[in-house]
KEFI-950001 format. One record per residue (C-alpha): chain; x, y, z; residue number from 1. Coordinates in nm, 2 decimals. Example, Ala and Ser with C-alpha at 12.3 -4.5 7.8 and 13.67 -1.06 7.14 Angstrom:
# residues 2
<site 'A',<1.23,-0.45,0.78>,1>
<site 'A',<1.37,-0.11,0.71>,2>
# end
This chain:
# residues 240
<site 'A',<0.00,0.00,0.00>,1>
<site 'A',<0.27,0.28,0.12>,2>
<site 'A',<0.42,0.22,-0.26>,3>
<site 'A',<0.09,0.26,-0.43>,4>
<site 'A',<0.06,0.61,-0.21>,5>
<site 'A',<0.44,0.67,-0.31>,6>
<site 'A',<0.41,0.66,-0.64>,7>
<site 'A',<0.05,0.81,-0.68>,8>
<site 'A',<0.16,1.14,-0.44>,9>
<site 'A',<0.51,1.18,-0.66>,10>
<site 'A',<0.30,1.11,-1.00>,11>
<site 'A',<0.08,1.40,-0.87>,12>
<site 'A',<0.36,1.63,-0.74>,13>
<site 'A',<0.56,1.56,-1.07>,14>
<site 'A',<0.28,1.62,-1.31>,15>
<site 'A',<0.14,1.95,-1.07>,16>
<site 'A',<-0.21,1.78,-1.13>,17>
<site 'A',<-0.37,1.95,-0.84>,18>
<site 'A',<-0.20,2.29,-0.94>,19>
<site 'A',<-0.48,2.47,-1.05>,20>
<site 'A',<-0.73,2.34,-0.78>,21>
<site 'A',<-0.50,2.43,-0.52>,22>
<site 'A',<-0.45,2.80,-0.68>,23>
<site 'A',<-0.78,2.84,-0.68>,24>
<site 'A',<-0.89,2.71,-0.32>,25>
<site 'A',<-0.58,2.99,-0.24>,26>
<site 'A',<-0.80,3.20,-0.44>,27>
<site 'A',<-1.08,3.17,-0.27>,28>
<site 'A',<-0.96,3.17,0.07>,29>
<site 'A',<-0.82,3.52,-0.04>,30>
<site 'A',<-1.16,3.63,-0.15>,31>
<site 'A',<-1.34,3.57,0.14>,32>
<site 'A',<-1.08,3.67,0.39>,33>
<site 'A',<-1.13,4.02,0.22>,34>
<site 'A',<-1.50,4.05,0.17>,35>
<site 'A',<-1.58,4.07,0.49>,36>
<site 'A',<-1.73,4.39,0.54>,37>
<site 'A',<-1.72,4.48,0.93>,38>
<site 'A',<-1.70,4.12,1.07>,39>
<site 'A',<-1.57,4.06,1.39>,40>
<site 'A',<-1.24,3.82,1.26>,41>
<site 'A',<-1.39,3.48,1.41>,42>
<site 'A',<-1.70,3.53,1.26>,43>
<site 'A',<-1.54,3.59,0.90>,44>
<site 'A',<-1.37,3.26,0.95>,45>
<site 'A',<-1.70,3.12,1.06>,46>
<site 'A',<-1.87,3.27,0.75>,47>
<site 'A',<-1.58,3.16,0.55>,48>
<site 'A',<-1.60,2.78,0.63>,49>
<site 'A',<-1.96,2.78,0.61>,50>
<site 'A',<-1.96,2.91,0.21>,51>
<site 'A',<-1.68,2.66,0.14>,52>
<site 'A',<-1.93,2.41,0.17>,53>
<site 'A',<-2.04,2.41,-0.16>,54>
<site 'A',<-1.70,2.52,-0.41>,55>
<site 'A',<-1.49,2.30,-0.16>,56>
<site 'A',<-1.67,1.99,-0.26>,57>
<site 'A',<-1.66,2.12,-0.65>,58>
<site 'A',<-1.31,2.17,-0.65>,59>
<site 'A',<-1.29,1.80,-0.51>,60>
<site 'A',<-1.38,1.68,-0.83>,61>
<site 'A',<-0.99,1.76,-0.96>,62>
<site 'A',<-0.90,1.49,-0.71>,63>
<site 'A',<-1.12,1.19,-0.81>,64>
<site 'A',<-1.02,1.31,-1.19>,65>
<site 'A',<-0.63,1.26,-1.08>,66>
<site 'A',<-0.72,0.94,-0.80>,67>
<site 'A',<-0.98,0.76,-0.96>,68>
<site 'A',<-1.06,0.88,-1.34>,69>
<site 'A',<-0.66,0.84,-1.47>,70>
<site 'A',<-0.63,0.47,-1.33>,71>
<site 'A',<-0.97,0.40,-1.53>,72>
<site 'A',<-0.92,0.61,-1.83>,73>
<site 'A',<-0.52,0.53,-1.88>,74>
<site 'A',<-0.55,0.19,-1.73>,75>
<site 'A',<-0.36,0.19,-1.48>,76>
<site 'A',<-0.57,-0.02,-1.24>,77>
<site 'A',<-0.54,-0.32,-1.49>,78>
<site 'A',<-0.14,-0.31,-1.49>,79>
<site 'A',<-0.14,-0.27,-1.08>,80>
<site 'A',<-0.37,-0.58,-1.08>,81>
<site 'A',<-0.16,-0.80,-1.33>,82>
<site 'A',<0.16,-0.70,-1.12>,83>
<site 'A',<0.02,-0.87,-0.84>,84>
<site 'A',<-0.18,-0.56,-0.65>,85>
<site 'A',<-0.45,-0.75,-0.41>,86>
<site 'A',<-0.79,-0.58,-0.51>,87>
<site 'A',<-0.84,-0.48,-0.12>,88>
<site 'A',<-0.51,-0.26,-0.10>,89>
<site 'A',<-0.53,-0.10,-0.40>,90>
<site 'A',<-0.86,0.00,-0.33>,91>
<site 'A',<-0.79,0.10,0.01>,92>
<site 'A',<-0.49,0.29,-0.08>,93>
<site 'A',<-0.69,0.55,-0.29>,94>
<site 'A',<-0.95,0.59,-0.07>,95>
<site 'A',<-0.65,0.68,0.18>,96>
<site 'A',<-0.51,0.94,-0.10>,97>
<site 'A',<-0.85,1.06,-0.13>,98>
<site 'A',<-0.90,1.17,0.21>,99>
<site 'A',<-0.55,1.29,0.23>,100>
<site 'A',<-0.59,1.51,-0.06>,101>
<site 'A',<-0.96,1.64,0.09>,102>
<site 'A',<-0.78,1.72,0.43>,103>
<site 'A',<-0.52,1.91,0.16>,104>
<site 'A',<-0.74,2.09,0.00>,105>
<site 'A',<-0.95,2.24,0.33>,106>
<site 'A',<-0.63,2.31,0.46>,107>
<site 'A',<-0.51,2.54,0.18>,108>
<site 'A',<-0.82,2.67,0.18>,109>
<site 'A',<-0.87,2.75,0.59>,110>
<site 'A',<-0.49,2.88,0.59>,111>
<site 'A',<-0.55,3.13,0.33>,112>
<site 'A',<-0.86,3.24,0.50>,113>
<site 'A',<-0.73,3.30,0.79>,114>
<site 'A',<-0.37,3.43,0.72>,115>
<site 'A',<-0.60,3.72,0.51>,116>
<site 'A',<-0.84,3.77,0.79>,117>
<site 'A',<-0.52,3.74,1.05>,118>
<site 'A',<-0.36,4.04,0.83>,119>
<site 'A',<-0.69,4.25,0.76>,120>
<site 'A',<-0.85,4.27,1.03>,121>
<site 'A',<-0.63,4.11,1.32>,122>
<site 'A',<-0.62,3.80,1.54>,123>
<site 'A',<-0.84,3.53,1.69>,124>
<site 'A',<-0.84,3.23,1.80>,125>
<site 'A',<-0.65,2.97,1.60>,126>
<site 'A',<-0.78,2.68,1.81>,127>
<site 'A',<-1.12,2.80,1.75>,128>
<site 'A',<-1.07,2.78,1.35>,129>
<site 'A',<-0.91,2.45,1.45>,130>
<site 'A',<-1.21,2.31,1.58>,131>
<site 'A',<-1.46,2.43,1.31>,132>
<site 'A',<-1.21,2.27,1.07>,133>
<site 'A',<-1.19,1.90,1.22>,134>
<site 'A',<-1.59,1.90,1.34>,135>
<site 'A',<-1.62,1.93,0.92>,136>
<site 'A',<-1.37,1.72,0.84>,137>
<site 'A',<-1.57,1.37,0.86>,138>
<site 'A',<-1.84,1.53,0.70>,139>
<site 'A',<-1.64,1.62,0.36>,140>
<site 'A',<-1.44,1.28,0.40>,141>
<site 'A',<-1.82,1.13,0.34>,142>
<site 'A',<-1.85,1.37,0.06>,143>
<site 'A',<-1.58,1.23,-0.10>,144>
<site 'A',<-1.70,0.88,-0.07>,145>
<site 'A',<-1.98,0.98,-0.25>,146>
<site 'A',<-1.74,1.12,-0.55>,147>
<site 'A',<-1.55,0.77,-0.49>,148>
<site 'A',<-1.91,0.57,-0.51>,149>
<site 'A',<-1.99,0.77,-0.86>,150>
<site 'A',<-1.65,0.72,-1.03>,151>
<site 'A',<-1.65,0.34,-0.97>,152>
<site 'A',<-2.02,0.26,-1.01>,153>
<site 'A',<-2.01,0.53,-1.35>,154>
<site 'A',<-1.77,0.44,-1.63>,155>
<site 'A',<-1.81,0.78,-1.79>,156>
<site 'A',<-1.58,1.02,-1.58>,157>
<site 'A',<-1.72,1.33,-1.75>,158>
<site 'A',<-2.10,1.18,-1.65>,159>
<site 'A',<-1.96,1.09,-1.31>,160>
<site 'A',<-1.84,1.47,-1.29>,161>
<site 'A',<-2.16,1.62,-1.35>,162>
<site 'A',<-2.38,1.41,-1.10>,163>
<site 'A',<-2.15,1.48,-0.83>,164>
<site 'A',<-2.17,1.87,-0.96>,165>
<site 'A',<-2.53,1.82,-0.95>,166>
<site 'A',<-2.60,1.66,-0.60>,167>
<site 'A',<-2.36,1.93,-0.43>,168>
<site 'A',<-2.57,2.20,-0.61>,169>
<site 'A',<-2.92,2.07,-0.63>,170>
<site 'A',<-2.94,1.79,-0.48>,171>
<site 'A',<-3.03,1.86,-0.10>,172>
<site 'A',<-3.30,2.15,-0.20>,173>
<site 'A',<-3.50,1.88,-0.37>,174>
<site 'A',<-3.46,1.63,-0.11>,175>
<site 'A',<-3.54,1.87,0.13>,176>
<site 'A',<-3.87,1.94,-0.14>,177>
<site 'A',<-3.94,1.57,-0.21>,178>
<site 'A',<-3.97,1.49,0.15>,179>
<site 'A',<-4.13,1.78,0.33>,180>
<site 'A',<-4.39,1.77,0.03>,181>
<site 'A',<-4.45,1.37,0.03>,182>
<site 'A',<-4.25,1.21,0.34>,183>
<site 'A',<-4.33,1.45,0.64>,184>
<site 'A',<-4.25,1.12,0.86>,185>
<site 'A',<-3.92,1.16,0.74>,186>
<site 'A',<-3.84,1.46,0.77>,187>
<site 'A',<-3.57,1.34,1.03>,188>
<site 'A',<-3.36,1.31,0.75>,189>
<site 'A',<-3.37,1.68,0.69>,190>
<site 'A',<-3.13,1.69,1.00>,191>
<site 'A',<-2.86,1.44,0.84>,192>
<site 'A',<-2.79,1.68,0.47>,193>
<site 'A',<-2.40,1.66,0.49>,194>
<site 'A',<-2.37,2.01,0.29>,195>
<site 'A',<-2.61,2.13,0.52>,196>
<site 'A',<-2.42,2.03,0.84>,197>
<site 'A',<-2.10,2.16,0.73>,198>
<site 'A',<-2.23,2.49,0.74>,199>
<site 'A',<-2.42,2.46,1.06>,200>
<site 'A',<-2.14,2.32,1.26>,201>
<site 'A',<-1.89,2.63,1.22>,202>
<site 'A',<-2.17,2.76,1.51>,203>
<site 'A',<-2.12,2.44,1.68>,204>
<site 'A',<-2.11,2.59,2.02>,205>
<site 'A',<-2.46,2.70,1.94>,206>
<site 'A',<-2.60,2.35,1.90>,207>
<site 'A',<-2.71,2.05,2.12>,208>
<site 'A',<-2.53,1.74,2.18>,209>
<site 'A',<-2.78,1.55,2.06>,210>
<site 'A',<-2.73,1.77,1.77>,211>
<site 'A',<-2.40,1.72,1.70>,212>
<site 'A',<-2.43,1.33,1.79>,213>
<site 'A',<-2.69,1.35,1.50>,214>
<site 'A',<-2.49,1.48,1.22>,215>
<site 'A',<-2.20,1.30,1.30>,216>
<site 'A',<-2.35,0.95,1.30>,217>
<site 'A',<-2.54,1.06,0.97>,218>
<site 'A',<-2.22,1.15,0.82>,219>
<site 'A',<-2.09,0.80,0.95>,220>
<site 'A',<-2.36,0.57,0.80>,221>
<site 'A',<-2.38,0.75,0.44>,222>
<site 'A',<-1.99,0.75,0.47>,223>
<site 'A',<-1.99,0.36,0.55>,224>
<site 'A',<-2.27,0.31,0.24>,225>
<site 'A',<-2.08,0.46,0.01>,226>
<site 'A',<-1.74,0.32,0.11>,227>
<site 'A',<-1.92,-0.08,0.06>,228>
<site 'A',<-2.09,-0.02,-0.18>,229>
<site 'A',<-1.81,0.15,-0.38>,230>
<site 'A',<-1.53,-0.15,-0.28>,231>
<site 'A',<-1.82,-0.39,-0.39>,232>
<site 'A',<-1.79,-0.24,-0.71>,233>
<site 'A',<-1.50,-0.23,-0.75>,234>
<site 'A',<-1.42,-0.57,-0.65>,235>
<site 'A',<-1.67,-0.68,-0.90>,236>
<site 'A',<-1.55,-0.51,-1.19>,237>
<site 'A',<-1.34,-0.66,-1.46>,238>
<site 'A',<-1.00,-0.47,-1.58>,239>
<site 'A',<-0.91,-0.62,-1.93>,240>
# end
């Protein structure tokens, strides 16, 4: 597994596949360290991990292009499993560079909002920014098991690409639609929307236990579901 992850992270580093997506996240960070208006600093960081809910996840996509979509498109995957690669590790080791590169990603992005914020409009707490950043963290690792789930499950990474674009942008509004409309006794499951979550939990001091218990053990089972369902896939799938 650690050579798999060796030669994936130098292929990446080597090629600068995440270049622009990094840039951008930098970008970003930048944009909404500045716009800020009269915010008090923490809350600009608190208003600037809530918005990256949404373009955080999009700009994911350039990591299940360079993780998942070049082992199926260049075929990769085949020559790893002819070599003697075990199904199980190979899969596991890109789910491990997935989450890696997700935890890389928010932290370009968090850095560069708070160094601007830090420089604009003075200090706060870092442990505080800390916190919001790790209480989303198993949320957007469940995000990205989603991405996983589509690019193994989806042949087409270009068709895989625009699902995922779609869920993240319409996808929990018409949930949220569907079921208050036709499933009222479900509506439980309005509580467990993963984008939804990661912006409520950067005002996590402001919500119950039994809150927090809830979006974090929702994150959990959709992250699980995904995961099986993904190495089932995946496990099933013949590389000729």
């Amino acid at each position: 597994m650690l050579n798999i992850l060796k030669s994936d992270i130098y292929r990446i580093v080597k090629g600068n596949l995440c270049f622009y997506a990094i840039a951008g996240l930098s970008l970003f960070g930048l944009f909404f360290g500045i716009v800020r208006e009269d915010t008090p600093s923490l809350e600009a960081i608190k208003d600037g991990l809530s918005n990256a809910s949404i373009f955080v996840s999009i700009f994911m996509i350039n990591i299940f292009m360079v993780v998942w979509g070049h082992e199926f498109t260049h075929r990769v995957v085949n020559n790893s499993l002819i070599f003697g690669i075990q199904r199980r590790t190979y899969f596991y080791s890109k789910v491990l560079l997935t989450f890696g590169m997700t935890l890389l990603f928010l932290a370009v992005y968090t850095s560069a909002l708070g160094i601007t914020v830090w420089l604009t409009a003075g200090g706060f707490s870092l442990l505080e920014m800390f916190k919001m950043l790790l209480l989303q963290l198993p949320l957007y690792f469940a995000v990205s098991l989603i991405g996983v789930l589509l690019f193994n499950v989806i042949k087409s990474g270009n068709v895989a690409t625009s699902i995922f674009v779609t869920l993240i942008l319409v996808g929990e509004g018409l949930a949220s639609s569907v079921i208050s409309t036709y499933f009222s006794a479900a509506e439980v499951l309005l509580d467990t929307l993963l984008f939804t979550n990661i912006r409520l939990l950067t005002d996590y001091l402001k919500l119950s236990g039994q809150t927090v218990g809830l979006i974090f053990s929702s994150a959990v089972v959709y992250g699980l579901i995904c995961y099986m369902c993904s190495y089932q896939v995946f496990k099933a799938r013949e590389f000729k």
